[in-house]
Structure formats: structure tokens, C-alpha cells
N, C-alpha and C positions, 0 to 999 in steps of 0.2 A: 673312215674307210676301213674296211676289214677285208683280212687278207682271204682270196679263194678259197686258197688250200693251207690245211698247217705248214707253218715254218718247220724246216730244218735245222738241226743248232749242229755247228761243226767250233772247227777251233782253227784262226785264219793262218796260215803258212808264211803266204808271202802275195804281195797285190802287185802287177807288172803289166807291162805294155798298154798303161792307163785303164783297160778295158776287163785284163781280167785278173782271176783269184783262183790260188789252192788254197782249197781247205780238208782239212781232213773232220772227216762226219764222226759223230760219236760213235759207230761202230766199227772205226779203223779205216774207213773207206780212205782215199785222197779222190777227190774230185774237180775239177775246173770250173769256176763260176762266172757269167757274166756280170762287168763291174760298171754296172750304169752309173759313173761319176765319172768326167774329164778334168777334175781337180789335184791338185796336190795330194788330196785328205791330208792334210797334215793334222795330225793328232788323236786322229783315226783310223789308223794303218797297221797297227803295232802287232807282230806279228804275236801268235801265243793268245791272242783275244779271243773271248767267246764270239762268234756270230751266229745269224739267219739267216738262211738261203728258202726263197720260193723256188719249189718246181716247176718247169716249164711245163705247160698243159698241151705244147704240138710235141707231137712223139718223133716230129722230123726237125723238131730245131737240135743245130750243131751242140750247142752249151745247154745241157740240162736243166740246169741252177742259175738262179739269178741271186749276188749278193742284198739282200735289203736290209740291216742292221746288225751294230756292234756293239759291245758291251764296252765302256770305257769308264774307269772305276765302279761305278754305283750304278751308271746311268746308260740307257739303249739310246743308241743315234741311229737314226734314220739316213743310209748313204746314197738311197739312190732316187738319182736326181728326176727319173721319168714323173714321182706321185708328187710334186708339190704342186702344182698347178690342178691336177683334180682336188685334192685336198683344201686348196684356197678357193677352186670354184664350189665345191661341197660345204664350204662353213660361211662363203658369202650367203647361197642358197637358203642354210638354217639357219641364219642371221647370228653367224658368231662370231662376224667380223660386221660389224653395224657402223661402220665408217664405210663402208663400198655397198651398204642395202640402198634400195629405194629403185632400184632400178628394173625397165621389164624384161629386161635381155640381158643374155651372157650367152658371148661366143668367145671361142677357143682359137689361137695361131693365125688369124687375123693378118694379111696383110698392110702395111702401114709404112711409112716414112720414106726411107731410102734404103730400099729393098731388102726389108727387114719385116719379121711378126712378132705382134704384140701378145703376149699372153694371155690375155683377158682381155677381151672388149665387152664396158656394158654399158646399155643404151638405152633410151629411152623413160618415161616419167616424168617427161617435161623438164631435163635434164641436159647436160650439154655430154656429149658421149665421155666414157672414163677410161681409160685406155691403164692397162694392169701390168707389169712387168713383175715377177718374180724370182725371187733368187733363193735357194735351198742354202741352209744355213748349220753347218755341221761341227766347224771348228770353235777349240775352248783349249788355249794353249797354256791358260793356268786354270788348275782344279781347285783352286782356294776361295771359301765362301768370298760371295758376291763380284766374282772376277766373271768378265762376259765372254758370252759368243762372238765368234766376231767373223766377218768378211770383207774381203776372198782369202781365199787358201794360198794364194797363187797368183801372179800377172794373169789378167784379166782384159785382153783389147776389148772382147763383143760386149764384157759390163759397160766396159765403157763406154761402146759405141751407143747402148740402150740408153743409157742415163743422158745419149747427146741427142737421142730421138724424141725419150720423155720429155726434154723440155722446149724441143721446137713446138710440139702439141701443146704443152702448157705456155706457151708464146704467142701461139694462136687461138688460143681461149678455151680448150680443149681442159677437160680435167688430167692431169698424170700423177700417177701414184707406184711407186717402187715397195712393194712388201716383200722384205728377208722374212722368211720362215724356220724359223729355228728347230731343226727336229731331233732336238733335244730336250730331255726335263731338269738339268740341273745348272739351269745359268736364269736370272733375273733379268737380265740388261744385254744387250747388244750394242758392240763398235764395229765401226770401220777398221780394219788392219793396217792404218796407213804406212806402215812401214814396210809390208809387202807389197804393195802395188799406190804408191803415190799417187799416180794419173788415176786411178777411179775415187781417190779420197776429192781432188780438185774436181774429177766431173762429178763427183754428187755435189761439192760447193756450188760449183755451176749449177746447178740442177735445182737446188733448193731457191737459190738466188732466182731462177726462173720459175718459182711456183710448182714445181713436183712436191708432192707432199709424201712423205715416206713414213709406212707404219712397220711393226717389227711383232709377230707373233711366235709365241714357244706352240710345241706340242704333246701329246701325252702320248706315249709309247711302248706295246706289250706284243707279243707274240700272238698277241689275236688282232692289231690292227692298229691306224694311228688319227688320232683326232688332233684338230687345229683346239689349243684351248685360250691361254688369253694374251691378253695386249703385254709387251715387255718393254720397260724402261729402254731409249735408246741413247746411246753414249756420244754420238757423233762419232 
């Protein structure tokens, strides 16, 4: 995926009221950003950080600036949460996730379960349908080689409640598959936090126990766009 328009690089202030951000833009500006993440970011927030902001392209939206990544040490994280699911439908497409190919459909927010949407549905190939829940993956609360990503950020009910959808479909013969997408470049391996939110460490137990199959991909990431690249050790 590449970005419409060049990025913005400001320096981030302060992130509040979950949604948004001041930053001040490298020519002194301060500006208000909207903050497409309803997470914690815990370890992605740090004010004094370099970031990127896309500009908005309606000249009638309220928030101009959309936050889309931050610099943390070495490394750009991608924080907003709207691109991961184009991004996993785009590298299922060019086959750079070859655990979810083979199939002749891919559809998008999908109604399912108990009145909930699936992220991906895809269908078809003489196949039993595959039903795709995804989860953007941004925290890394040690920077020391070989220390992972890990999620949630943060108590997490609707993870939870997906992970109790995924495995009524994989109960009833239905493929379920949960992919954290790491949109970061400098972690190997991905965990569960289970020390932040317990109940989603035991519904993914459940979930596995029920035949969900969960895959964990990193990304590559610049100021001209962001690619799914490969499969990442997962830690439990």
C-alpha cells in the first residue's frame, strides 16, 4: 500500500481523548490530528516522537491530518488502525500470505455470528469458507533484541468477543483464522500480553482449543507506504 499523498513529519505533543493528536509540523505549525487508534498505544505515545500525518483530501473534513506513524527508537510503527485489513486483503491477493491463498473470493465486514463482522471472508475453491479476523499490532514494551510485539495494548471485551465468534465457526466446520499484523520492523516474534488483559490470553486458549488457527505477520515500513512482509515466530 502506498500512501496517496506525501506524509507529513511533525513532532507528536500529546495524544488525548483516544481519537486525537497535536503535533507540531516541522515548520512550527501546531496542528490537531485525527488518531485512528482506540487503544492504549502504550509505547507509542511518547510525546517529543518524530511522526506522520496524511492529509485529508475533503477540504470540508473538521481534522485535516490523519496520524499514520511514529518513530520509536530505530523503528516506524504504523498506528492507525483503519489500513490493516486492506493490507492483509492486498498481500493475501499477491500471495504473501500463502496460508489464506487458494481461494476465489475475498469480501470485506461481512456479517456473521452474533451480530458481529468478520474482517475477511473468503470463499470459494472448493473450500469450506475462511472467515479472517484481524488485529493491528503496534506494541513492543522491551526494545531489547529478540523481545516481541505483543497484544492488546489494553482490556480488550470485542477481542474477546471475536476470538468467541472465531471458534463457534471453527466448531462448525468453518475455517477461523485470527492474523495480528505487526506494523512494525523491529521485533521477530509476537506474544499475547497476558498480563494486560487475561480474558483474551484464555479466549485465544479457547479458540485454539476450538481449531482457530492464528498466523502473526511483521511489516515494512517508510514514508512512501507499508507492505505486509513475512510470517513471525509466535510466542503464545
Amino acid at each position: 500500500m502506498r500512501f496517496p499523498d506525501p506524509l507529513i513529519a511533525g513532532t507528536l505533543i500529546r495524544r488525548y481523548k483516544r481519537f486525537l493528536a497535536d503535533v507540531e509540523l516541522t515548520g512550527g505549525e501546531t496542528v490537531t490530528a485525527h488518531c485512528a487508534n482506540s487503544g492504549s498505544m502504550l509505547s507509542v505515545n511518547e510525546p517529543g516522537a518524530e511522526v506522520w500525518l496524511s492529509p485529508a483530501r475533503n477540504p470540508e473534513r473538521k481534522l485535516r491530518y490523519t496520524w499514520e506513524m511514529i518513530r520509536v527508537g530505530g523503528a516506524l510503527v504504523g498506528i492507525n488502525t483503519s489500513l490493516p485489513n486492506g493490507l492483509v486483503a492486498d498481500a493475501i491477493g499477491d500471495g504473501s500470505i500463502p496460508e489464506l491463498g487458494g481461494y476465489a473470493t475475498l469480501r470485506r465486514e461481512v456479517k456473521y455470528g452474533r451480530n458481529s463482522r468478520i474482517d475477511l471472508l473468503l470463499e470459494g475453491g472448493d473450500r469450506q469458507p475462511c472467515y479472517v479476523e484481524v488485529k493491528n499490532v503496534t506494541m513492543r514494551r522491551d526494545l531489547s533484541p529478540g523481545a516481541p510485539a505483543e497484544f492488546p495494548d489494553a482490556v480488550t471485551a470485542r477481542g474477546t468477543k471475536h476470538l468467541g465468534e472465531l471458534s463457534r465457526e471453527a466448531a462448525g466446520g468453518a475455517r477461523a483464522v485470527m492474523v495480528y499484523l505487526v506494523q512494525r520492523h523491529d521485533a521477530d516474534s509476537f506474544a499475547i500480553a497476558r498480563d494486560i488483559d487475561p480474558a483474551y490470553g484464555d479466549a485465544l486458549d479457547a479458540a485454539l482449543d476450538a481449531g482457530v488457527e492464528t498466523l502473526c505477520y511483521g511489516c515494512r515500513l517508510s514514508v512512501d507506504g507499508i507492505a505486509v512482509t513475512g510470517p513471525l515466530a509466535f510466542d503464545g
